[in-house]
Structures are given as structure tokens and as C-alpha cells.
N, C-alpha and C positions, 0 to 999 in steps of 0.2 A: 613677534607676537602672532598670536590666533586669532580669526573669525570665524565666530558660529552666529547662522542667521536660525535666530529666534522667532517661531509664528507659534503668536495664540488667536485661537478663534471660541470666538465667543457662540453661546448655546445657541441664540437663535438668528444673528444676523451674521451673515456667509461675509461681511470682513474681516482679514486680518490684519493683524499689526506687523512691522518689522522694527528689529532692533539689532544690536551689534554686542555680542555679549565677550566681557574685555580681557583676556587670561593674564591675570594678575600675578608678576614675578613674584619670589618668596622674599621676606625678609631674609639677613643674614643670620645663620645658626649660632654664630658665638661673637661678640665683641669682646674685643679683650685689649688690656694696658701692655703694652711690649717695654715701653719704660718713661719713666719719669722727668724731671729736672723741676729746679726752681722757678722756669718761666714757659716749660716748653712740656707735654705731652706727646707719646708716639702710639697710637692707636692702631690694630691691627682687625680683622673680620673676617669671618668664612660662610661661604652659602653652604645649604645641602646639594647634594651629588646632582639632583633632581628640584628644576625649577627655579633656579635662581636668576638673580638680575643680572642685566646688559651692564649696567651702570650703579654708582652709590652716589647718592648724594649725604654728605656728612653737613652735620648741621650743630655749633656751639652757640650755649648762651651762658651766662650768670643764674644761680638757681632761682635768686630774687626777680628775674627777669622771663624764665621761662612760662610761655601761655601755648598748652597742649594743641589748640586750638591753632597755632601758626603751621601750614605746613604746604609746602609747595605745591604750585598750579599746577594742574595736566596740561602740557601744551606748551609748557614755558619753559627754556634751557637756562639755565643758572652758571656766572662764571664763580669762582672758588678763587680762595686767595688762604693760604693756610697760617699766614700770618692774621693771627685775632684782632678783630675789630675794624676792619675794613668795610666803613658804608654802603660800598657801590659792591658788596657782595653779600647781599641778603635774604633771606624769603618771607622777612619779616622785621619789626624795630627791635635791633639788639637780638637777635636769631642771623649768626652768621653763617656764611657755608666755608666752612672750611677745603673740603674737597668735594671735586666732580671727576668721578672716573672710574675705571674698568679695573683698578689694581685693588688692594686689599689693606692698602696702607698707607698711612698720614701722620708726619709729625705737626704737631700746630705749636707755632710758637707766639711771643708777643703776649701769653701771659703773665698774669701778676702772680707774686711768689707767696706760698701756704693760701692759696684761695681755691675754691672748689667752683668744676664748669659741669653741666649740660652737656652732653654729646646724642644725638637721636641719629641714627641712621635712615635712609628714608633709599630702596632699590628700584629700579625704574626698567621699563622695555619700552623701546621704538619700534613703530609703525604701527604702533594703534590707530583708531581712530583720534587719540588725544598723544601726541608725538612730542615728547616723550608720555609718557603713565606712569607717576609714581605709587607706589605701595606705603600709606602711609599706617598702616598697623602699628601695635606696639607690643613687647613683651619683658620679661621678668627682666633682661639685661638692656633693653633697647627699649626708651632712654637709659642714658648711666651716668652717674655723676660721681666723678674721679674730678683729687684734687690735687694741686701742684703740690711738690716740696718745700716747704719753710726751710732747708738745710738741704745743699746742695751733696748730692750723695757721691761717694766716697768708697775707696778699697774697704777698709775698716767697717762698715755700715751698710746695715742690710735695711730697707723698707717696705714696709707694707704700706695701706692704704691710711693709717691714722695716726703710726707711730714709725721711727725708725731704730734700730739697737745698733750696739759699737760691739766692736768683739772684746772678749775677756780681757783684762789686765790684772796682773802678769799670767802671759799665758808660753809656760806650764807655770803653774804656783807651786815654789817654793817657799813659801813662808805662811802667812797664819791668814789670810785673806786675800779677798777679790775684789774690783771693781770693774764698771761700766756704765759707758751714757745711753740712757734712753734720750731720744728727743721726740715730744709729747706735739702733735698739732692742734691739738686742744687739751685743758685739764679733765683728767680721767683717774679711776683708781685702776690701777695695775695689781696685778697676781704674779707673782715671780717664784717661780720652783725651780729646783734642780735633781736631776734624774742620774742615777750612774747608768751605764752602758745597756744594762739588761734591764732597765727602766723602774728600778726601784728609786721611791722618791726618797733625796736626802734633805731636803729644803723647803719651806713655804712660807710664803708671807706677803702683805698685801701690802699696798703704797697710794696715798693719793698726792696725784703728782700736777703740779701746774702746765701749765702749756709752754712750750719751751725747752733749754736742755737740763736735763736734772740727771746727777753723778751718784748712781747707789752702788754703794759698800755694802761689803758681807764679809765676816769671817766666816774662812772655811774652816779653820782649824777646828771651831765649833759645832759643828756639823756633822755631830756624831762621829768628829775623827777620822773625817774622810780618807781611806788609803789610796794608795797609787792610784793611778786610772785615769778613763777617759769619763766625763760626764759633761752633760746638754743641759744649758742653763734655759729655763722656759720664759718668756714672758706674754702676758694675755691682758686683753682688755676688756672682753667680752663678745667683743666683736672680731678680732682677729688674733693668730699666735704666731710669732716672732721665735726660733731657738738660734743659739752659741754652742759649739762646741768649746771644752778646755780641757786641761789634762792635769792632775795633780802630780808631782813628783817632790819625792824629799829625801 
């Protein structure tokens, strides 16, 4: 940390003031999910080149539980316990610290499975006058709220943040149709297209689908007759896109 001694003086009486002005480390530039599981999150961070913290303090709650308003003392060192829900690691009720430290990365386990957490990151410098000083800022990623898998992910199965897909079956298709499982983490309507290679659409059609796993069929053979090839099966929710490659052979 830096000290710069601040003196104002006022228009007519020759006192001044001192004060201790604090250089506040940056928040981190990116948060991001490195990956998932049914009980456990692996969280990742980066500062910019220039200004970044000594330290991170990582901090989980429940979204029903989180108050903006909780956010660590200047002055005060926190221990961390990356298993969830640890009382005697807190900054707050139900505002846990999952990690304290200088690296860029945290799995936290010990969560519940398809339920969604809080993460706010909070970067800190020593030898301020308040030992540590944290930066309690916030922006467009930081808080984030990412939530565990309802369905323990798998070769076959790719995830995003709402949905997961399986890949094609049979893949290559020989015969007059396709299948595949979406697994839904809440009920949603779904858009499902299929593209050939050089991205002309051969399919479309919508779904509303329950929470849970749901098994959609297609015939290919219907489908304008799809020849040989390679095509990218699309799936969207609105919020995120999910694709399959498969190949058609006959």
C-alpha cells in the first residue's frame, strides 16, 4: 500500500488538516466457473496487469440469504474454510468465506445439489493504515450467482449454466431418426435447430420442457431428406446455446 498526506487549508484560518489517503487495490477483471459438480463449484479470477490485490477474500451465501450490505471490516483477517457452511468462517450470518489467499482459485464443496449460491469476491492490501483494506466494490460479474448440477456431469454431456445436453443418438444415423436428453434445471421452453456444416438450417422447433430429464426425438429422415454430412444440432433457451455435432450416413 501507499501514503499520501493530504493538507487542506481553509480560506481564512492558517490550520490544517491531515489525513491518510488509502490506494485501494482493483477488484478482479474476470470471475469465472472452471467447473461444476452436483455438490462442489471450482471458481477461478484474474486481476488487471496494473493494481491488483495482495489478497482475495471469497465470500458464498444462498441468494435468499444474501444482504449487499455484509461486507468485511478493514482491520480484520478472516480464516476461510472452502467447505460450505462453516460458522466460525464468516463475515457475516450465512455469508461464508470460502477462501483467503493470494492464488486465483477455489473449489468449494459441501454444497446442495441443483441449488444456486452467491459468490462476491472482495481484494485486499496490507499495510494501510486499516491492515488489511479491503475493496468492497462491485461489478457486472462480481457478485455471480452460478449454480450446482442437478445431474452429475458426464463424457456424453455437456453443461451450461441452466441446462445440460447428451450427445446424439445414433450417432452417425443410419436410419430415419435421432434422439437426445436434455436435462432441464428448471422448466423452460426450448428452441432446438439443426444446421448442416455450412450452416444452413435444416430443423426447428420449440419445446416446453419440465425441470428434469426429458428425451426428444426427431426424425431425420424427415427433414428435408437430409444427405450424408456432418450437422450441429442447436439447443437455446433464451438465455444460453448448447450445440451436438452428428453425422448422417446411409
Amino acid at each position: 500500500g501507499y501514503y499520501y498526506l493530504v493538507v487542506s487549508y481553509g480560506n481564512i484560518s492558517a490550520r490544517s488538516n491531515y489525513g491518510a489517503l488509502v490506494v485501494m487495490s482493483k477488484q478482479p477483471s474476470s470471475c469465472l466457473v472452471s467447473s461444476r459438480g452436483r455438490t462442489s463449484i471450482t471458481l477461478e479470477w484474474e486481476y488487471p496487469l496494473e493494481g491488483g490485490g495482495e489478497g482475495t477474500l471469497v465470500v458464498a451465501t444462498r441468494p435468499n440469504q444474501y444482504d449487499p450490505d455484509v461486507v468485511p471490516s478493514d482491520g480484520r483477517t478472516y480464516q476461510a474454510n472452502s467447505e460450505y457452511g462453516d460458522n466460525n468462517r464468516t463475515i457475516g450470518t450465512n455469508h461464508y468465506v470460502v477462501y483467503n489467499g493470494s492464488g486465483a482459485r477455489v473449489t468449494v464443496t459441501n454444497l446442495s445439489r441443483g441449488t444456486y449460491y452467491r459468490f462476491r469476491w472482495f481484494s485486499y492490501r496490507r499495510g494501510n493504515i486499516y491492515n488489511p483494506t479491503y475493496n468492497t466494490t462491485t461489478s457486472s460479474s462480481n457478485p455471480r450467482l452460478i449454480n450446482t448440477l442437478s445431474k452429475e456431469a458426464s463424457e456424453n454431456f455437456v453443461y451450461g449454466e441452466t441446462f445440460g445436453l447428451s450427445e446424439v443418438y445414433p450417432n452417425p444415423v443410419e436410419g430415419s431418426g435421432i434422439e437426445f436428453e436434455l436435462y432441464a434445471n428448471e422448466a423452460n421452453n426450448y428452441e432446438v435447430r439443426i444446421f448442416s456444416a455450412i450452416g444452413e438450417e435444416k430443423f426447428r422447433s420449440e419445446y416446453n420442457l419440465p425441470e428434469g430429464s426429458n428425451i426428444i426425438s426427431i426424425d431425420v429422415g424427415a427433414i428435408n431428406n437430409l444427405p450424408n454430412g456432418v450437422y450441429i444440432l442447436q439447443v437455446s433457451n433464451g438465455s444460453e446455446v448448447l450445440r451436438r455435432q452428428f453425422s448422417v450416413v446411409r
